[in-house]
N, C-alpha and C positions, 0 to 999 in steps of 0.2 A: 362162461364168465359171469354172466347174472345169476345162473345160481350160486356159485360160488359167494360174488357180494352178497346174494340174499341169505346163504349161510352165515356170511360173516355179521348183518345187522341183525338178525334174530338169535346171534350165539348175545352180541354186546346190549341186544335189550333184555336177556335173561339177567343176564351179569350183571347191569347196570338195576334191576330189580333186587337182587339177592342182596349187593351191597348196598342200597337202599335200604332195606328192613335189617343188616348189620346196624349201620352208623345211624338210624333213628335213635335207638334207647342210648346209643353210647353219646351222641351229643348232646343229647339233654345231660346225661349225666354227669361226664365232665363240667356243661354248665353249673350244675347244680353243687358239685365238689370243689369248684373254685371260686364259688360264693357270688353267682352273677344270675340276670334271670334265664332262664330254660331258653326263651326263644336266640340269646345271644348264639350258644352251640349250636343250633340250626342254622343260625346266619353264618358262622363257619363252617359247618358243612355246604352250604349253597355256594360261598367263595371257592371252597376247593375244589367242587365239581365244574362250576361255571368258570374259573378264572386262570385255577392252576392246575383244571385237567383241561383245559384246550389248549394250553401253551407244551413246547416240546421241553423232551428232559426225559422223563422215563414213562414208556407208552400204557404200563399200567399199573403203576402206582397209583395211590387213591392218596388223597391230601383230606384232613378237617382236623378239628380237636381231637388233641389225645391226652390219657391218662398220662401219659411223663412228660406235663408241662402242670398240670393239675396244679403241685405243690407249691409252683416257680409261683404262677397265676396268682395263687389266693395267697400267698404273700404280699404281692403288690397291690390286691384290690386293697388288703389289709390295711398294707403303710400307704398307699395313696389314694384310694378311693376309686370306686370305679367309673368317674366321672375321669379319670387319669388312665385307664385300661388300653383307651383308642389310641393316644397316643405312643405310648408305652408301646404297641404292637406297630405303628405304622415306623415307629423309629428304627422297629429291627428289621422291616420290610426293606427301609431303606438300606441299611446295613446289609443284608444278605444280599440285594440287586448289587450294591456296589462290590462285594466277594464274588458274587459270579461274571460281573463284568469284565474284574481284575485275573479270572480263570484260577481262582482261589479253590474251587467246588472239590478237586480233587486231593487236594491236603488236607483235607478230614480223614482220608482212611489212615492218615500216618498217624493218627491219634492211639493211643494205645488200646487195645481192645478189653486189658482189666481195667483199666478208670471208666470207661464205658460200661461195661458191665456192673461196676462201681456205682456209678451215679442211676443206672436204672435199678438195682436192688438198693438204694437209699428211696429213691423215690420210689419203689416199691413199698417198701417198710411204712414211712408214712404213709402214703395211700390209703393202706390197708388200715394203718392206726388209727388214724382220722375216719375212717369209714365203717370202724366197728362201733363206734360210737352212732353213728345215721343207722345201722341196722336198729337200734331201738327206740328212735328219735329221740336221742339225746346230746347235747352240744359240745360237741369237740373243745378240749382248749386248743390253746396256742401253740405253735409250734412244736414241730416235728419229737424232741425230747419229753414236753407237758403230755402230746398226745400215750405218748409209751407210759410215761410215769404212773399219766390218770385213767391207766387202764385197770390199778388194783382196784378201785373205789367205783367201778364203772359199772357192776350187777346192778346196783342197788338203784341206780339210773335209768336201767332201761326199761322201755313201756315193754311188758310180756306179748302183746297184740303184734305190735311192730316190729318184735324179734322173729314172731314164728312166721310173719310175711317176707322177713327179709331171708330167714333160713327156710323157708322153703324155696322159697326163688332161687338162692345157693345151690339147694338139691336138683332141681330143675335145668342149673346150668351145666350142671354135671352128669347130670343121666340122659339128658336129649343127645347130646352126641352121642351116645351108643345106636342110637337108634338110626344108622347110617341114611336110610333111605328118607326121611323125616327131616333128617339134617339137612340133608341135599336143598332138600322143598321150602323149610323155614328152618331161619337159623335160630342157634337157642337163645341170644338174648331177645330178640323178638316175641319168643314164645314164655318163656322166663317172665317179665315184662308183663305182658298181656295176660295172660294166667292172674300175676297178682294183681294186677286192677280190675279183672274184670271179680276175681274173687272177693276183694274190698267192696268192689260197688254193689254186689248181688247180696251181700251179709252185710252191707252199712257197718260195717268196721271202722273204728274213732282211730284213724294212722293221718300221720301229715302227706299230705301231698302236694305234688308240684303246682306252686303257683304261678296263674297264665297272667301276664299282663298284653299282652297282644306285641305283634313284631314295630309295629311304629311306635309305639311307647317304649320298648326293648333297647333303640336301635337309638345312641347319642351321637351324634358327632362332636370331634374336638372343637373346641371354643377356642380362644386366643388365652386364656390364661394357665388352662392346660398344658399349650403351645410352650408357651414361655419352660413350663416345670423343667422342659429339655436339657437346661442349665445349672441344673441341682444337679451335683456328681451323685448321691444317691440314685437319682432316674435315669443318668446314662450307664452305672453299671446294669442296673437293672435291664435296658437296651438291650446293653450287649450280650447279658447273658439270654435273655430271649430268642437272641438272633446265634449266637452261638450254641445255643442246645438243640435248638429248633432245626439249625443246618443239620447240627451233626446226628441226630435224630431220624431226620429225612431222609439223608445219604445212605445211613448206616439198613436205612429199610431199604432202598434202593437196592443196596448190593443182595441184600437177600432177598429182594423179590424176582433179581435176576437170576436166580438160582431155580427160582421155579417155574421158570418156560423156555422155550428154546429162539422167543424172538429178540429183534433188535435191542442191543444192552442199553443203561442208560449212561448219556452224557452229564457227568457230573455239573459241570457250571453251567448248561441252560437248565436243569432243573433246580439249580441255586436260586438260577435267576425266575421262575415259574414261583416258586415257594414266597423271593420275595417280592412278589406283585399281586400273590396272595394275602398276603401279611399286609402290605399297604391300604390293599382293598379293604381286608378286614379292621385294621387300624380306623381307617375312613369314616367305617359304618360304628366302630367302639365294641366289635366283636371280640372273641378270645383267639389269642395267634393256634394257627394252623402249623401241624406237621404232618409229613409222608405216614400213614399208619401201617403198619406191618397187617394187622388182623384185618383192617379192610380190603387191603392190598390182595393179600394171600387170598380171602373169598373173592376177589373179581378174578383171579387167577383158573383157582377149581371151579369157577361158575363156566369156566371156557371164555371169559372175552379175547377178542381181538385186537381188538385199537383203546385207542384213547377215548373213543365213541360211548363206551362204557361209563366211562368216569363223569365224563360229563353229563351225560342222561342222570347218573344218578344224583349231580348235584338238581338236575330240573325234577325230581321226582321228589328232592327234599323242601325245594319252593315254591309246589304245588302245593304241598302237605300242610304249610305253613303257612300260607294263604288261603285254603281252602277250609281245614278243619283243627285249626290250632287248639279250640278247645278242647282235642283229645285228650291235649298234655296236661291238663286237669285233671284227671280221675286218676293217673299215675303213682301209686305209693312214694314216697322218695325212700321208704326202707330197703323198696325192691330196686332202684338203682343204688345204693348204695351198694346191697349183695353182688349188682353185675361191676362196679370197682373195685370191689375186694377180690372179686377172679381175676379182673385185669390183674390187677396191683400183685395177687399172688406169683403172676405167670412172666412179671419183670423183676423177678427175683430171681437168679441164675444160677440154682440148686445142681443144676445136672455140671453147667460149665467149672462152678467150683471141684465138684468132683476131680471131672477131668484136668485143669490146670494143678490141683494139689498135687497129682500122681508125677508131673511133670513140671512144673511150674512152680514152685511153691515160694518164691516171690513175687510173683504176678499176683497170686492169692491174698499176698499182705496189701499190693497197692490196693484191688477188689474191697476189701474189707475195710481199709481206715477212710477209701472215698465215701463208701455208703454209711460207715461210720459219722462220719463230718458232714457228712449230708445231715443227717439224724440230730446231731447234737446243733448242729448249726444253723447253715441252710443252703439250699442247692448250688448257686452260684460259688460261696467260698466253699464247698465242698470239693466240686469239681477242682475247682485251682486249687485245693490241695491234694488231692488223686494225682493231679498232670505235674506238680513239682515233684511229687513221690516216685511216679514211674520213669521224670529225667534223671531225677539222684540216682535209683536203681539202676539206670539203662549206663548211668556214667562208671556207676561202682562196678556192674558186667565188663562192660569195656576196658578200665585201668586194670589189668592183669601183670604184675609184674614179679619174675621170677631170678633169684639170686641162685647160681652156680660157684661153687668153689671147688677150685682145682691146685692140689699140693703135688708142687716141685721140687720136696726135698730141700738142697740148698738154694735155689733160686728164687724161694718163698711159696706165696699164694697167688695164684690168678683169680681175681673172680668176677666173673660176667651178669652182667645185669641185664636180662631182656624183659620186652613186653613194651607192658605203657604205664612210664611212670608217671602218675599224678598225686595230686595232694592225699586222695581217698586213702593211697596203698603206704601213703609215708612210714606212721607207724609201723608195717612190717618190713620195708626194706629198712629202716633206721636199726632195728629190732637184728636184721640179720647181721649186717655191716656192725653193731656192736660187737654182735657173738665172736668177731675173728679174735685170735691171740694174738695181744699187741708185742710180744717179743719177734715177730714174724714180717718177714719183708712183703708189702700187699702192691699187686698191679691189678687196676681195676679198671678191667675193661665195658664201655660203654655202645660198643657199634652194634649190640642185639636192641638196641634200645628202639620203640618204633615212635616215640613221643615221649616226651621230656619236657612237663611244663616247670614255671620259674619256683615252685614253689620243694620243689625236690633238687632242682637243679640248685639253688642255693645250701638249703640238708646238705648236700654231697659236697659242695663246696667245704661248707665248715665241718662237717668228718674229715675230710682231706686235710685241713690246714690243724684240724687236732691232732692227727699223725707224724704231724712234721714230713722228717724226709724218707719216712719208710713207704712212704706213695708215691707212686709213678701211674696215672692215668693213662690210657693208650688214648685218651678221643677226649673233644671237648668237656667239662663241665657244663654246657649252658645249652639251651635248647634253642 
């Protein structure tokens, strides 16, 4: 039995290492992408590890900043300052605590899986548009559309020095994974990363890099008048959409990181409730809100951890780092994270899944496409809520199927039967059909195939019947 434990804490301090050197470069970088200082991302990474990897929910998900909140984030630093950020976070802390309380956690997966896939290739697209702009240190505009537009005029912007640090970094993130054994030992953003600063600082190369201000200057707490902003309907949709993508984000890694081991699944609403007392914490400190991350997640998997033990080592290994030699994050190119969210951002773009739904799906494809669409033109939160009223309309129009049968009896007229489900969606064809009969013809129109009958058809039918006069005989009610 002790070796076994001692197998088991020397598998979860490897593990707890490997995603350590993952989520270093990635939370600076989301820092840096949602327009807040670098140390902020590490203070979400140390909540997730310390806060909402020791609480239960799913034993080895990994929680901190991720790239598909990146775009949500630097809107709201945008319209409210990020003197507004902590609160903004600790609101949707509260919000998710009170969804897992209520055992809300597991009505996520009823979300549709194209509006999801939707909203992470919208905020893919951005990502990546805003980020090819950082490749040359040059200043993104505004919003998701400005970024696409001001991509024609954007050569002529970028510094040539800071292009070939961030494209080689690019090259770097893509050919180290080949090198399996290598991989294992360091992961490629770390080596990506490291490479280009140490490369910058050996050739004194003129590239911007990440500015340190130290984690106690980093780190605001909500004031009282921040507090109050709670009150502006602007900042509670903003809330809720934080608290609502960040759930559904979580969950949605959740289920696929249970895919990749054969232990204890996870419980949807305590890890609701883990995510939000991360959030809170991180709200507290005026950090960036945390989500479940898939890529962190997945390497503490193939690192072999065990437990939870992992997760949370690795949040103590990110607030050693940050205590001990924050000045690292100074010599950092920000061309060369920029390059590691343009791979992210590429890799939440869901090229293989539209594939596959086209073959079979091919209106799950339209919801896919007009969510990441209105992401793009708009912005993430009304994006979403147009993706989820897309894929109800769609799911309502699947469902109202309704089919007209006519059957001639010679002299005894027409019978004809109306099945399925009639709803408003399907009026025009069943009005459509019901005209085609020939009105010299005596019509009995039977309605007991009917599985639903709402009022707005059941009216139609009413006044077809009464334009008939007495050539109709209904066999069943009119009225639903």
């Amino acid at each position: 039995m002790r070796v076994l434990r001692a197998r088991v804490r020397k598998a979860d301090l490897f593990a707890s290492l490997v995603v350590f050197l993952v989520a270093l470069p990635l939370c600076v970088g989301v820092a840096i992408a949602s327009g807040v200082p670098a140390e902020l991302g590490l203070v979400t990474g140390i909540v997730g590890g310390l806060v909402a990897g020791a609480l239960p929910g799913s034993s080895l998900q990994v929680s901190g900043p991720a790239a598909g909140l990146t775009v949500l984030v630097h809107e709201a630093v945008h319209r409210y300052g990020v003197g507004a950020l902590g609160v903004l976070v600790f609101g949707a802390g509260l919000v998710q605590l009170g969804l897992g309380v209520l055992r809300l956690g597991r009505w996520f997966r009823a979300v549709s899986v194209a509006v999801v896939q939707g909203m992470l290739c919208g905020i893919g697209l951005v990502l990546v548009a805003g980020q090819v702009y950082a490749l040359g240190d040059a200043t993104a505009p505004g919003g998701g559309l400005g970024k696409l537009t001001g991509l024609v005029s954007l050569p002529s912007l970028l510094d040539p020095v800071a292009l070939s640090v961030g494209g080689a970094t690019m090259a770097v993130l893509l050919l180290w994974p080949r090198w399996k054994r290598g991989a294992r030992l360091v992961p490629a953003p770390l080596v990506a990363v490291g490479l280009a600063a140490a490369v910058t600082g050996v050739f004194g190369l003129q590239v911007r890099r990440v500015e340190v201000h130290g984690l106690l200057d980093a780190v605001r707490l909500p004031e009282a008048a921040d507090v109050g902003r709670l009150t502006e309907v602007g900042v509670l949709g903003t809330v809720a959409a934080f608290a609502l993508i960040a759930s559904a984000e979580s969950l949605f890694s959740a289920a696929a990181v249970d895919r990749l081991h054969d232990g204890r699944r996870t419980d949807y609403d305590r890890e609701l409730i883990a995510q939000g007392a991360g959030n809170a914490v991180c709200g507290v400190l005026g950090a960036l809100p945390m989500t479940a991350v898939i890529v962190r997640s997945a390497a503490n998997v193939q690192a072999g951890a065990q437990t939870k033990a992992s997760r949370v080592l690795h949040g103590v290994w990110l607030l050693l780092f940050t205590v001990v030699v924050p000045g690292v994050l100074g010599v950092i190119p920000v061309a060369a994270l920029a390059a590691l969210l343009v791979h992210a951002g590429c890799k939440l773009v869901p090229v293989r899944e539209v594939r596959v739904l086209w073959r079979g799906h091919r209106g799950e494809v339209v919801v896919l496409v007009v969510t990441a669409t209105a992401i793009v033109v708009g912005n993430l939160f009304e994006g979403v809520l147009v993706g989820l009223a897309l894929a109800v309309a769609k799911t309502a129009w699947d469902a109202s199927h309704v089919h007209v049968e006519t059957e001639d009896r010679g002299e005894a007229g027409l019978v004809v039967r109306v099945l399925g489900h009639a709803t408003f969606l399907r009026l025009p064809k069943l009005l459509d059909a019901l005209e085609a009969l020939p009105r010299d013809r005596e019509v009995r129109l039977e309605l007991g195939g009917l599985r639903h009958l709402d009022h707005a058809c059941a009216a139609a039918l009413e006044g077809w019947a009464a334009g008939r006069g007495q050539a109709l005989r209904a066999t069943s009610s009119l009225t639903s």
